[in-house]
N, C-alpha and C positions, 0 to 999 in steps of 0.2 A: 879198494874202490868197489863200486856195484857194478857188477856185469848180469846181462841173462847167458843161463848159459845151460845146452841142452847137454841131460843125462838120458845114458839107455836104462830101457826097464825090460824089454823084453827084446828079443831078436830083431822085433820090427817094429814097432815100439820107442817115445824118449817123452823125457818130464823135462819141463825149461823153466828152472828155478832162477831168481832172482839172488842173489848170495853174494860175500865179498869176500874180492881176490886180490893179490900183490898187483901193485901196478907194475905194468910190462917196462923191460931196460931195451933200446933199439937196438938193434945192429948194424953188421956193415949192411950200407942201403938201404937205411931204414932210417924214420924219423917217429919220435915219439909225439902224439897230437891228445889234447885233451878236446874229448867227444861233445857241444854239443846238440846236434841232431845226427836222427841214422836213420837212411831210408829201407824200407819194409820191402824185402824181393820174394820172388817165387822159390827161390832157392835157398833162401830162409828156411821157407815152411816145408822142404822136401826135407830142410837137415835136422830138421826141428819136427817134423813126419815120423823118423827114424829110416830113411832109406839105407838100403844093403851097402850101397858105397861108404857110407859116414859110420856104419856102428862102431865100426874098430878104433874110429877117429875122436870118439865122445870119453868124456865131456868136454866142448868148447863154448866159448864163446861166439856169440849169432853174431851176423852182418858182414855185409858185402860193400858197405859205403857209406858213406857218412860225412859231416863238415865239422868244422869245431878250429881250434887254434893252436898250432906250432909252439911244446913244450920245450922239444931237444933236439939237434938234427945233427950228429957227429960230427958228421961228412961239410958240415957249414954252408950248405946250399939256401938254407932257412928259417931267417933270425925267428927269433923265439916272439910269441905274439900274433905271427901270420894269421888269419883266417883263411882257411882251405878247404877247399871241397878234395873226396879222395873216392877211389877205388883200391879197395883192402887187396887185390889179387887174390892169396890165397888165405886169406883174412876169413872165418867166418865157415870155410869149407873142410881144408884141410888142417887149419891153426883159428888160434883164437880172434875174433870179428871185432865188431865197431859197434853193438851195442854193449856199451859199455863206458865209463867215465873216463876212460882213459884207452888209447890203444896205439901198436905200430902197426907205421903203411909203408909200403914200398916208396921210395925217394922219387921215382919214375913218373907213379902214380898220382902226385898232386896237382893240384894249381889252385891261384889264387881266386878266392872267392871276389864279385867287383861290389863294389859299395851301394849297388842299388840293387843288391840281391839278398834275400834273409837268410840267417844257417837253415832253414828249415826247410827254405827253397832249393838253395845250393844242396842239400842233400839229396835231393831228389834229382838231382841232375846225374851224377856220374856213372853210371851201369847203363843207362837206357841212352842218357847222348853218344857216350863214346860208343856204343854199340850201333846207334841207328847211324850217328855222321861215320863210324869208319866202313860198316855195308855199306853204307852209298855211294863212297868211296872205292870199294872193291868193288861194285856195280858199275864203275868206270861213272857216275854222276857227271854231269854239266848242263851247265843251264840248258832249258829246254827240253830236257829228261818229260817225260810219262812217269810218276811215283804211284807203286801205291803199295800200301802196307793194312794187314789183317790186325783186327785188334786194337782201332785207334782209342777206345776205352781204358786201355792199358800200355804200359812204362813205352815201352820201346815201340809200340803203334804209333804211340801220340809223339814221340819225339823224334819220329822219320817223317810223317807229316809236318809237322813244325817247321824241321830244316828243313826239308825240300822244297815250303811253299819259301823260307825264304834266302837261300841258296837260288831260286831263281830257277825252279823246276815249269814247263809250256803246263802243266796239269798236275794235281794231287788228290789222290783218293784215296779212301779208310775203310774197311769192313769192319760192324760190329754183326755179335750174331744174333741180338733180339730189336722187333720192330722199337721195342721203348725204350733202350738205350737208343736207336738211330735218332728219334725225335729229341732227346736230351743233348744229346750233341751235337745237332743244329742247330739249337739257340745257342748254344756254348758260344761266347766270343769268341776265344781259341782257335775255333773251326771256321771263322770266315776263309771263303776262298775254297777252303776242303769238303772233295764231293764225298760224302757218306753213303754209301752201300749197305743195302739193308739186305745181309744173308739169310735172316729168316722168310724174307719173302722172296726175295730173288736169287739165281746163278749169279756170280760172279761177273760172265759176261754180258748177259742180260741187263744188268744195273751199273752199269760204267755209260759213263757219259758221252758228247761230242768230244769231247776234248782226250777220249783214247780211242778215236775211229780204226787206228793203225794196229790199238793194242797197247798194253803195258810197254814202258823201255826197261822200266827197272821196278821190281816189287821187295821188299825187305821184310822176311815171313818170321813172323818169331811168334806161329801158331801153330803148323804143321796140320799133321793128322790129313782129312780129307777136303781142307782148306789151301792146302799144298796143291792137291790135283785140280781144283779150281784155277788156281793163280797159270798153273801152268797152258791151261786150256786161254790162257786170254792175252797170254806175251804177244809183243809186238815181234817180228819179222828182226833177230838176233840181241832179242832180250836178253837182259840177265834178272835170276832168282836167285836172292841171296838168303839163306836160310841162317838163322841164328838161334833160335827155340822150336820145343816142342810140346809145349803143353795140351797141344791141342788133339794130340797124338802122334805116337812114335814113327809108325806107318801108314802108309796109303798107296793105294794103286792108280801109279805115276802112270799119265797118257801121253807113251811114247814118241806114239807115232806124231802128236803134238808136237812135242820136246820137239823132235827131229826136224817135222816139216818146218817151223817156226826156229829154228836153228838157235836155240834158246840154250840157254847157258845158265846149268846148275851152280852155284858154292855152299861151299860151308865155312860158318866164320867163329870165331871163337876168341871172344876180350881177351883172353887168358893167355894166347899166345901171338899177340901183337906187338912188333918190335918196339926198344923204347923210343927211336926217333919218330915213329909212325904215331904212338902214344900222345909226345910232347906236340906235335904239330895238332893232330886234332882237339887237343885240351887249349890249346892257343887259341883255333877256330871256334871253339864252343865257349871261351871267357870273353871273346869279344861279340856274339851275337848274344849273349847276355846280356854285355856291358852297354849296348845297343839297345836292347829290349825290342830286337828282333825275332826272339824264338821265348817262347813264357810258360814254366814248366806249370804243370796243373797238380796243386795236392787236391787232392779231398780228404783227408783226415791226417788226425795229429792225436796220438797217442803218449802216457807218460812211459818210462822204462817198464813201470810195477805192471802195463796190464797188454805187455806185448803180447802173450800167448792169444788176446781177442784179437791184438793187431793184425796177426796171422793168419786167423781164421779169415777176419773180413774180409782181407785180399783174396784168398781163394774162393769163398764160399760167396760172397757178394759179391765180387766181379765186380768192384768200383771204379768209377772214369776216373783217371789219375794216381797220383801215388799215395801211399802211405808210409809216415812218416813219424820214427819216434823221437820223442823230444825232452828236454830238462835232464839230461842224460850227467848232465855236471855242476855244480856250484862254484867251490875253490877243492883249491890239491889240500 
């Protein structure tokens, strides 16, 4: 089968050759899925970067998620045929990923894709929903919530907005960080309802609306850096921030005395170690606000297997509204 799949070249350093590999056998807990679409993550391009953590771990195959259709499932949870969207776990990071024609995913980690969704769609859903609906969750979420999230240009910004405007949130807000993305996402359909924050021209607290006079209830950061100390400066009176990413930067000089008077309540949250009950319940919640066409994931671009390495760059380097997604990943076995 074709896989990409990142080789090191130097200590910090890797090439992401297109090449063909044995297709993978499942194991326990595992189901074999022929691949095809794969969504394009940030942590892609760190493994496919060459960061310090993955050198030892290369060569593998890329991807963190994907949709495609149920070849084999031992454990018989998954007649053969299914279409499913998936989160690879250690798919991608530590083991071989979901770009590729063929791959195994944790049994845990599927669900079924609904008939008014495309593979190309559904791919783009499982990293950013399970990550934004279970923060919000850990945010203690319920209707009437203050939402806002940094980054609605990108995966998990755009799909904590989404569910919170329709989860039934009293208010929903998005920072982007340049004035010309804020104006492209206010025409965006997607964004009705959602107030846009323009951090290039404003504070945080400055550009939040009537409808957070009190402050934030809950924000879901998967930006960090000195976006982080914004967010914290504009909680509501026993907020919670739920931090899930960093790319925005690693550290920042957090305002305490904020934190404290506003009795605001830090997390840290991580897909990766979410129990599997907690898993299945929220992949329930996210197949039926699909099957609804209550939450509408946004691509912007669609790539073939052969030219993922541009894939990667434009996610990074171009900062694009929505996901990127690779596709024709398979024909027949």
């Amino acid at each position: 089968m074709k896989a990409a799949r990142a080789y090191p070249i130097t200590a910090h350093t890797t090439d992401v050759r297109i090449e063909q590999v044995e297709i993978p056998a499942p194991g326990p807990g595992e189901v074999l899925v022929q691949i095809t679409a794969a969504g394009v993550t940030r942590l892609d391009h760190s493994v496919a970067a060459g960061g310090p953590s993955t050198m030892g771990l290369l060569p593998l195959t890329l991807g963190s998620e994907g949709a495609g259709l149920v070849v084999a499932d031992p454990g018989g949870r998954w007649p053969a045929g299914t279409r499913v969207m998936f989160f690879a776990g250690a798919g991608g990071v530590t083991a071989d990923g979901t770009m590729a024609e063929f791959a195994v995913v944790p049994v845990r980690n599927l669900a079924v894709i609904p008939v008014n969704v495309s593979d190309e769609v559904a791919a783009a859903v499982p990293i950013a929903y399970l990550t934004a609906l279970l923060a919000l969750r850990t945010g203690v979420f319920e209707p009437g919530t203050c939402v806002f999230a940094p980054g609605i240009g990108g995966s998990v910004g755009n799909a904590t907005v989404q569910l919170a405007r329709a989860l039934g949130a009293a208010a929903v807000a998005g920072g982007v960080g340049t004035t010309a993305k804020a104006a492209a996402i206010r025409a965006a359909p997607w964004a009705w309802g959602v107030q846009v924050v323009d951090l290039e021209q404003d504070r945080l607290r400055d550009g939040l609306g009537d409808g957070f006079a009190a402050g934030i209830d809950l924000a879901v950061d998967g930006v960090g850096g000195a976006v982080t100390a914004q967010i914290a400066t504009a909680m509501a009176p026993g907020g919670h921030l739920i931090l899930v990413g960093c790319p925005g930067g690693r550290s920042t000089r957090l305002p305490l005395g904020e934190v404290i008077g506003r009795r605001a309540t830090l997390h840290g949250f991580s897909l990766h170690a979410v129990p599997s009950a907690r898993m299945r319940a929220a992949w329930a919640e996210i197949v039926e606000l699909l099957a609804t066409a209550r939450i509408s994931p946004v691509i912007d671009s669609i790539y073939p297997l052969e030219a993922v390495a541009e894939a990667l760059r434009h996610l990074v380097e171009d900062r694009p509204v929505g996901k990127v997604v690779i596709t024709g990943l398979s024909t027949t076995r």
